[in-house]
BAPA-269120 format. One record per residue (C-alpha): x, z, y; residue in three letters. Coordinates in nm, 4 decimals, decimal comma. Layout:
@east=X&up=Z&north=Y&residuo=ALA
...
***
This chain:
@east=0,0000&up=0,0000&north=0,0000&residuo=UNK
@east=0,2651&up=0,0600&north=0,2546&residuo=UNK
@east=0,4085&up=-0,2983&north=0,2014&residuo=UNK
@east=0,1233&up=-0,4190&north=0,2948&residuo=UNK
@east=0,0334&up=-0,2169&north=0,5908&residuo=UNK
@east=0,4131&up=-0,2597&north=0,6889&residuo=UNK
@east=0,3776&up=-0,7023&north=0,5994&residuo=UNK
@east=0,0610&up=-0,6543&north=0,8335&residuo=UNK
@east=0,2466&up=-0,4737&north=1,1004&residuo=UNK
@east=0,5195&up=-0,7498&north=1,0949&residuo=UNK
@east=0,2426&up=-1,0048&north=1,0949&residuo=UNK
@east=0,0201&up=-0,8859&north=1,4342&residuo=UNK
@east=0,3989&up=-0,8190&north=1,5752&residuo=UNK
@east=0,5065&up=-1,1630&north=1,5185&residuo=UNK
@east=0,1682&up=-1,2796&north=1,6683&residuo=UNK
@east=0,2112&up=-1,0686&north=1,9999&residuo=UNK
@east=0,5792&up=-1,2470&north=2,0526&residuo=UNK
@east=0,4689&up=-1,6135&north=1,9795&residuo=UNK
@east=0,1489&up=-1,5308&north=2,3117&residuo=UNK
@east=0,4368&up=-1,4141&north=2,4915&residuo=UNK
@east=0,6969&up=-1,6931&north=2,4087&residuo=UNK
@east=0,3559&up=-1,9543&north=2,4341&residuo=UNK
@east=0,3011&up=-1,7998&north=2,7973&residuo=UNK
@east=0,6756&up=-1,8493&north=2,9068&residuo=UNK
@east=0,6835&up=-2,1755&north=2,8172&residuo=UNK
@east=0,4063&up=-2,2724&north=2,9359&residuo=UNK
@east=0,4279&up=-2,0912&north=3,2500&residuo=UNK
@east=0,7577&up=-2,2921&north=3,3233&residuo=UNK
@east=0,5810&up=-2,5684&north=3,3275&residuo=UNK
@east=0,2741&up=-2,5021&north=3,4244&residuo=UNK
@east=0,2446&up=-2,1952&north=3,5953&residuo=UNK
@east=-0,0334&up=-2,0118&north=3,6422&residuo=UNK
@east=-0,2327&up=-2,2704&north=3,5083&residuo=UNK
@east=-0,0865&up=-2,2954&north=3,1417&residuo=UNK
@east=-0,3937&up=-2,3646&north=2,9375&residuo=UNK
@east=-0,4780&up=-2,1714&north=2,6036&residuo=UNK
@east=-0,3422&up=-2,2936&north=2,3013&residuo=UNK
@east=-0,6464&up=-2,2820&north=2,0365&residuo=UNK
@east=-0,4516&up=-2,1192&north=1,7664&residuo=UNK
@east=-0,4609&up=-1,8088&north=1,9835&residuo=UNK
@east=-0,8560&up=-1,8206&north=2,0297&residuo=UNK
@east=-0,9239&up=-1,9347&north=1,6865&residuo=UNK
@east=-1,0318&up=-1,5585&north=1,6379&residuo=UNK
@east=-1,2676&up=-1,5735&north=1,8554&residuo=UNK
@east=-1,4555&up=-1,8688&north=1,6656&residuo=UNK
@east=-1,6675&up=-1,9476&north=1,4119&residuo=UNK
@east=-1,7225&up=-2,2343&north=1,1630&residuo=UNK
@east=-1,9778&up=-2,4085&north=1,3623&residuo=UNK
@east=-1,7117&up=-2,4517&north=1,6306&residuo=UNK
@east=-1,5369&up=-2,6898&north=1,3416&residuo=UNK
@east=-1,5931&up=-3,0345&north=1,4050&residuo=UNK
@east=-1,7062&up=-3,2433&north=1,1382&residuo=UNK
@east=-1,3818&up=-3,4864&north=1,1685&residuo=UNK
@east=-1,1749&up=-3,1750&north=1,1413&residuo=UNK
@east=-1,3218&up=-3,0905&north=0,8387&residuo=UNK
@east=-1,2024&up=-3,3947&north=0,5694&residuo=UNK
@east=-0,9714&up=-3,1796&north=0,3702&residuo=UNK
@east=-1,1596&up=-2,9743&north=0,2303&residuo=UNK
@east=-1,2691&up=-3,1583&north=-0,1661&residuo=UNK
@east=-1,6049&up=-3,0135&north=-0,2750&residuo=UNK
@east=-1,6272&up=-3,0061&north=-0,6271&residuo=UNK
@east=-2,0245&up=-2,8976&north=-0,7046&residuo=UNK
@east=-1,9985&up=-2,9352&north=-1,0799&residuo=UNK
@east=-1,7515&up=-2,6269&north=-1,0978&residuo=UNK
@east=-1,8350&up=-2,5139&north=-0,7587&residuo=UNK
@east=-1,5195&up=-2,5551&north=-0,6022&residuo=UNK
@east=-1,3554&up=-2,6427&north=-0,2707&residuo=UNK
@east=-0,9853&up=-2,7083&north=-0,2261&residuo=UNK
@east=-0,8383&up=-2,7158&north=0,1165&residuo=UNK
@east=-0,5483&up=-3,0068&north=0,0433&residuo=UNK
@east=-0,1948&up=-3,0096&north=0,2920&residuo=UNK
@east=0,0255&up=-3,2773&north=0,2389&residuo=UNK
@east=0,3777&up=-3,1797&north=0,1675&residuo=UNK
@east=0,2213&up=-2,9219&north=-0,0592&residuo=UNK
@east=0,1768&up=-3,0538&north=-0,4207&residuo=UNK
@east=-0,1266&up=-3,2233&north=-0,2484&residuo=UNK
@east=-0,1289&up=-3,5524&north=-0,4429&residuo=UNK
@east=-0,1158&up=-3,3888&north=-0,7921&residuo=UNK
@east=-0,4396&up=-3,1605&north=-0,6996&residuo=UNK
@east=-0,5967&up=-3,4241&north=-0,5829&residuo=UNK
@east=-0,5595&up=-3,5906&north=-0,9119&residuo=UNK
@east=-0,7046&up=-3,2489&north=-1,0689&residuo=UNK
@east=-1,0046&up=-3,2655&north=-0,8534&residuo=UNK
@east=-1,1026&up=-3,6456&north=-0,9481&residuo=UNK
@east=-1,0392&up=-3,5574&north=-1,3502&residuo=UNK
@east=-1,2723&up=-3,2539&north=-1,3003&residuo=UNK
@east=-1,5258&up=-3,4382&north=-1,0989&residuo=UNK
@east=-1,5327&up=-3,6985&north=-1,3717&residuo=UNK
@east=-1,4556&up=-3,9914&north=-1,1081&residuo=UNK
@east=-1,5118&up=-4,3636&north=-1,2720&residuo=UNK
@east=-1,1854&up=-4,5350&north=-1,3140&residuo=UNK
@east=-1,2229&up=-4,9189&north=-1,3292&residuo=UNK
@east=-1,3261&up=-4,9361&north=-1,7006&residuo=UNK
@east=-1,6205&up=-4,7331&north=-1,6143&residuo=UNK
@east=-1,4991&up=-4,4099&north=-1,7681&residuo=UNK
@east=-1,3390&up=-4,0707&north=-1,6545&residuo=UNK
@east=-1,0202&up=-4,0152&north=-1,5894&residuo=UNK
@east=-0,8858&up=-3,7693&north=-1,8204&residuo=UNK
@east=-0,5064&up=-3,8047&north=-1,8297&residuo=UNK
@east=-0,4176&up=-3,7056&north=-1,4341&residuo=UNK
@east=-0,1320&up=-3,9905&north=-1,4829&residuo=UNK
@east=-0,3344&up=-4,2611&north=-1,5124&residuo=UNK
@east=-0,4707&up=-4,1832&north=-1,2050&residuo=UNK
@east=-0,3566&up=-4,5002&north=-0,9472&residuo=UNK
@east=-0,1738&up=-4,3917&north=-0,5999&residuo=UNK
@east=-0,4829&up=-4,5837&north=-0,4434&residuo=UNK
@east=-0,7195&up=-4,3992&north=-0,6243&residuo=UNK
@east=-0,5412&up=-4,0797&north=-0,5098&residuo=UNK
@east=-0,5625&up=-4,0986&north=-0,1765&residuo=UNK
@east=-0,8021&up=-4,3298&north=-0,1572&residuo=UNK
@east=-1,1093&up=-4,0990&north=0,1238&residuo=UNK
@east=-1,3647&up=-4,2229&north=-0,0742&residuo=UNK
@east=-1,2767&up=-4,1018&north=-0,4275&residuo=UNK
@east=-1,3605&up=-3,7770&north=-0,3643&residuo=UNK
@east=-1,6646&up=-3,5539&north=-0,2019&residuo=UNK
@east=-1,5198&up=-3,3784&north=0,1225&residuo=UNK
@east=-1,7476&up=-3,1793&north=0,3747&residuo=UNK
@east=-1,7419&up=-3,3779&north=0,6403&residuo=UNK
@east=-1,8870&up=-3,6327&north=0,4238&residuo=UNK
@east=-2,1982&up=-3,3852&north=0,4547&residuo=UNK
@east=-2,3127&up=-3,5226&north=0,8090&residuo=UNK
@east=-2,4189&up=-3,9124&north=0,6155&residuo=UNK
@east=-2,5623&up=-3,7397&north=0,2636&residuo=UNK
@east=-2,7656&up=-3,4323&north=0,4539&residuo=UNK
@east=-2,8118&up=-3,5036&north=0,8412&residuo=UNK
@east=-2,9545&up=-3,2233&north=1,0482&residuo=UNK
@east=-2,9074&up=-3,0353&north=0,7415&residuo=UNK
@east=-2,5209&up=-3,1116&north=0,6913&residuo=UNK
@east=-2,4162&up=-2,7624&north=0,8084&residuo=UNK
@east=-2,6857&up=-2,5332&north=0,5828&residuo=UNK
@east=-2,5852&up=-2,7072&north=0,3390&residuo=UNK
@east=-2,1874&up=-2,6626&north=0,3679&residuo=UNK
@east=-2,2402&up=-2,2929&north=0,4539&residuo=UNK
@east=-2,4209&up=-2,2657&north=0,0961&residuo=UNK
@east=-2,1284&up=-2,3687&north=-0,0592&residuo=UNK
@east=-1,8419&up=-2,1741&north=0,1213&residuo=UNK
@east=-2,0224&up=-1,8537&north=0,0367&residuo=UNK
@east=-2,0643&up=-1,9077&north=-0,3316&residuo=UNK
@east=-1,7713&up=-2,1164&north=-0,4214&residuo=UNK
@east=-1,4473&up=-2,0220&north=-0,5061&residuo=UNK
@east=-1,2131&up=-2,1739&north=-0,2166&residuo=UNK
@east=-0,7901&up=-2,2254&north=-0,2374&residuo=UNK
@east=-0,5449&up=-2,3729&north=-0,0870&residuo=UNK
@east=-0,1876&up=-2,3712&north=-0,1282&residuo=UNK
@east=0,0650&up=-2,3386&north=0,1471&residuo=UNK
@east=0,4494&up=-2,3856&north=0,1732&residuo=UNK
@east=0,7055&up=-2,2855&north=0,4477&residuo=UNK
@east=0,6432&up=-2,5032&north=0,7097&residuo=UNK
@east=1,0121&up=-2,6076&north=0,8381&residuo=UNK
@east=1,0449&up=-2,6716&north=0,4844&residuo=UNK
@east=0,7266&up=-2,8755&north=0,4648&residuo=UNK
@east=0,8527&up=-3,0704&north=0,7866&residuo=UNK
@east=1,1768&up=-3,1207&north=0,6089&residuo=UNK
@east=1,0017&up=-3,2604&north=0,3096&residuo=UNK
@east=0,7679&up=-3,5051&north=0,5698&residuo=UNK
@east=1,0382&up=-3,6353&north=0,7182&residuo=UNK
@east=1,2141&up=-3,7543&north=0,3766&residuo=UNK
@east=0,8978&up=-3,8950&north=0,2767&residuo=UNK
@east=0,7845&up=-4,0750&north=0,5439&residuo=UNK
@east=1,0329&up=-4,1476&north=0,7718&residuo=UNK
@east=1,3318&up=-4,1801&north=0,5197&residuo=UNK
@east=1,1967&up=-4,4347&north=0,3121&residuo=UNK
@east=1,0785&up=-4,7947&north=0,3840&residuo=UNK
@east=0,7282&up=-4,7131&north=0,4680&residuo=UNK
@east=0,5988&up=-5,0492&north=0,7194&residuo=UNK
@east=0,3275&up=-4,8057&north=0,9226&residuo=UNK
@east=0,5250&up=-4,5088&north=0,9357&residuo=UNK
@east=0,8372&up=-4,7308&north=1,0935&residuo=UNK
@east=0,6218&up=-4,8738&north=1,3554&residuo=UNK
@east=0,3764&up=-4,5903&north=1,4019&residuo=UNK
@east=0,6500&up=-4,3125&north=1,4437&residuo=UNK
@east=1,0103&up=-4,4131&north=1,3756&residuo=UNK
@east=0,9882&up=-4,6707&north=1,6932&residuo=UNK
@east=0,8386&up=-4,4596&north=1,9072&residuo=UNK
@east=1,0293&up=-4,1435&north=1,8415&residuo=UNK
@east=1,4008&up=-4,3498&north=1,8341&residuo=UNK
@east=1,2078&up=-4,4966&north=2,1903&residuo=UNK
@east=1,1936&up=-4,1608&north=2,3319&residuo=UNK
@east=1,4744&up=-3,9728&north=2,2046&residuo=UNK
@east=1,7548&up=-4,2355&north=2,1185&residuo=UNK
@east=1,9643&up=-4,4673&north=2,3721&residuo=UNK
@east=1,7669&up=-4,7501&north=2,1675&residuo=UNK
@east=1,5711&up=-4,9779&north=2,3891&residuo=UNK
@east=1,4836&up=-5,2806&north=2,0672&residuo=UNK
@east=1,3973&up=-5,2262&north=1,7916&residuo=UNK
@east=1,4166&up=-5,4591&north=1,4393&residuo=UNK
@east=1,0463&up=-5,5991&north=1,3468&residuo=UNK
@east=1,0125&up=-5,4857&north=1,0579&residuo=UNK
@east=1,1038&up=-5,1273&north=0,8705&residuo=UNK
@east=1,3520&up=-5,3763&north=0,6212&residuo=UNK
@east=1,5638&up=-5,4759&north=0,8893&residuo=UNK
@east=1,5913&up=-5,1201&north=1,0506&residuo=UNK
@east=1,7419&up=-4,9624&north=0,7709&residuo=UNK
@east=1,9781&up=-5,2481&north=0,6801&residuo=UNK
@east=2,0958&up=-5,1486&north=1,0246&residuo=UNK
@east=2,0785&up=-4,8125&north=0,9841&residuo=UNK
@east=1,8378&up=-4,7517&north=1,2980&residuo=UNK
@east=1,6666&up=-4,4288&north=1,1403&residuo=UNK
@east=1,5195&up=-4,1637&north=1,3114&residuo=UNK
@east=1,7225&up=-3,7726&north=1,3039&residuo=UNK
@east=1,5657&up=-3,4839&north=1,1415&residuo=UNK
@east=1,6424&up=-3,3251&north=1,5155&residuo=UNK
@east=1,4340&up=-3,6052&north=1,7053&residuo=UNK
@east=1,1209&up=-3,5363&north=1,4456&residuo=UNK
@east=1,1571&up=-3,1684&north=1,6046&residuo=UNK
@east=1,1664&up=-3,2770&north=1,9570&residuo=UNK
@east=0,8652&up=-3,5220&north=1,8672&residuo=UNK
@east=0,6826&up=-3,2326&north=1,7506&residuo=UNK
@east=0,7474&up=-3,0021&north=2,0088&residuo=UNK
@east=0,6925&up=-3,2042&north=2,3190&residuo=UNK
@east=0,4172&up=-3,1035&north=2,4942&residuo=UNK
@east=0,3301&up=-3,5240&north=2,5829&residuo=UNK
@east=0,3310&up=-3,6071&north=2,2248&residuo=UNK
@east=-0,0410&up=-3,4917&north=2,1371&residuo=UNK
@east=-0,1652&up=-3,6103&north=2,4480&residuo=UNK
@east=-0,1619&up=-3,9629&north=2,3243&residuo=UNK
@east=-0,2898&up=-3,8703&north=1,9720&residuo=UNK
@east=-0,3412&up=-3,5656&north=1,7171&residuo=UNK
@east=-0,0658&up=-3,4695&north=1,5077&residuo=UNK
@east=-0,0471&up=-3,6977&north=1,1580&residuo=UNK
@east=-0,1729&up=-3,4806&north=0,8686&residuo=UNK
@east=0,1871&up=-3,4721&north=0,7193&residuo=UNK
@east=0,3334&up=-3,2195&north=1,0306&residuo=UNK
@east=-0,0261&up=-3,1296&north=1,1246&residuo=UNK
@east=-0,0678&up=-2,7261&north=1,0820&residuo=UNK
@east=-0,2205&up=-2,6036&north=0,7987&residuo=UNK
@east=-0,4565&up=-2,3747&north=1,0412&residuo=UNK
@east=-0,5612&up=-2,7031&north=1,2046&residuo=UNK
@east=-0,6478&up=-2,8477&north=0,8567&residuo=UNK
@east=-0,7989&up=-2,5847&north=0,6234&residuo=UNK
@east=-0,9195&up=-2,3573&north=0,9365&residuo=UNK
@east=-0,8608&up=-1,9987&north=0,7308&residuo=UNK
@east=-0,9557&up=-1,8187&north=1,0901&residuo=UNK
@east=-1,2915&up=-1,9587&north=0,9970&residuo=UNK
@east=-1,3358&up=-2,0300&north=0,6436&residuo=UNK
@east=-1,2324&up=-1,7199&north=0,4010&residuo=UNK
@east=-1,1407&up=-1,8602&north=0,1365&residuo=UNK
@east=-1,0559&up=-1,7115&north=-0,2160&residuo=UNK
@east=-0,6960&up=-1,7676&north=-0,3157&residuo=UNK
***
């Protein structure tokens, strides 16, 4: 019991120090005006405050009355593979998948193949949120987590390291853009790393941390925090 009041203390300690390094930053470059991150008023909220969008990893399986809160970088593709066996998906033959190995990459990741809640809003309507409340009281919800610089470091090998066409163009180019002495870039993700013209672990960081980079879009779901995907301030979830 005392390592776990004493893991608690640590925790609401750690807490108080990232509002006060949050309001220092901010206040340099703000000042007065910094606004409020939402991870420090997700306390205050509830799951109604979710948007639907922000709710598409979280797999509903109702035949074992399930839900499983998926983050990339975390075994994610393997569970996934679990969840479509156990919902008894159709694979192209017209039968269940039963071996999780014959389960095609396309399949995997493929929105569609499985049941997620924000699917809720075009199956139930008005009734979308009754019916997802049913279900996160009386099914057993997990998620798995990971250390997130270690997550990030596991992103970047991924998806930046290896010849992957949309990640090149989508964020290799315009992280080298910003935070290289690069001004052209090779057309195609081939010809980049024939050339070597690869993005540093470091500039990922700086991507990630710049205060301009999610004011042009949301974080990708591969470096996007796992309180921003499974919301556990809102959802309690099992294990």
């Amino acid at each position: 019991m005392w390592t776990a009041q004493r893991n608690q203390h640590a925790n609401l300690l750690r807490l108080q120090w990232t509002r006060i390094y949050y309001r220092k930053q901010e206040n340099k470059l703000y000042g007065n005006s910094a606004p409020t991150p939402a991870f420090l008023s997700l306390q205050s909220s509830s799951f109604d405050d979710i948007p639907n969008t922000e709710l598409d990893h979280l797999i509903v399986d109702d035949r074992h009355g399930i839900i499983y809160c998926y983050v990339p970088k975390v075994a994610c593709t393997n569970w996934k593979r679990v969840m479509i066996v156990l919902s008894e998906k159709l694979s192209e033959s017209e039968t269940p998948y039963h071996d999780l190995l014959q389960i095609p990459p396309g399949d995997t990741h493929n929105p569609s193949s499985l049941l997620t809640l924000n699917n809720f809003q075009h199956i139930y309507g008005k009734f979308s949120r009754h019916k997802m409340k049913i279900r996160l009281k009386k099914y057993t919800k997990f998620l798995f987590v990971r250390d997130p610089f270690v997550r990030l470091i596991s992103a970047f090998r991924s998806e930046l390291l290896l010849e992957n066409e949309w990640f090149y163009r989508s964020f290799s180019v315009p992280i080298m853009r910003r935070y290289s002495n690069h001004t052209s870039f090779p057309a195609s993700v081939h010809e980049a790393f024939s050339t070597g013209l690869i993005p540093s672990f470091a500039q990922l960081i700086q991507y990630l941390l710049d205060s301009h980079t999610e004011s042009e879009e949301p974080f990708n779901e591969h470096w996007r925090q796992v309180y921003r995907l499974c919301h556990p301030c809102q959802i309690e979830y099992c294990l």
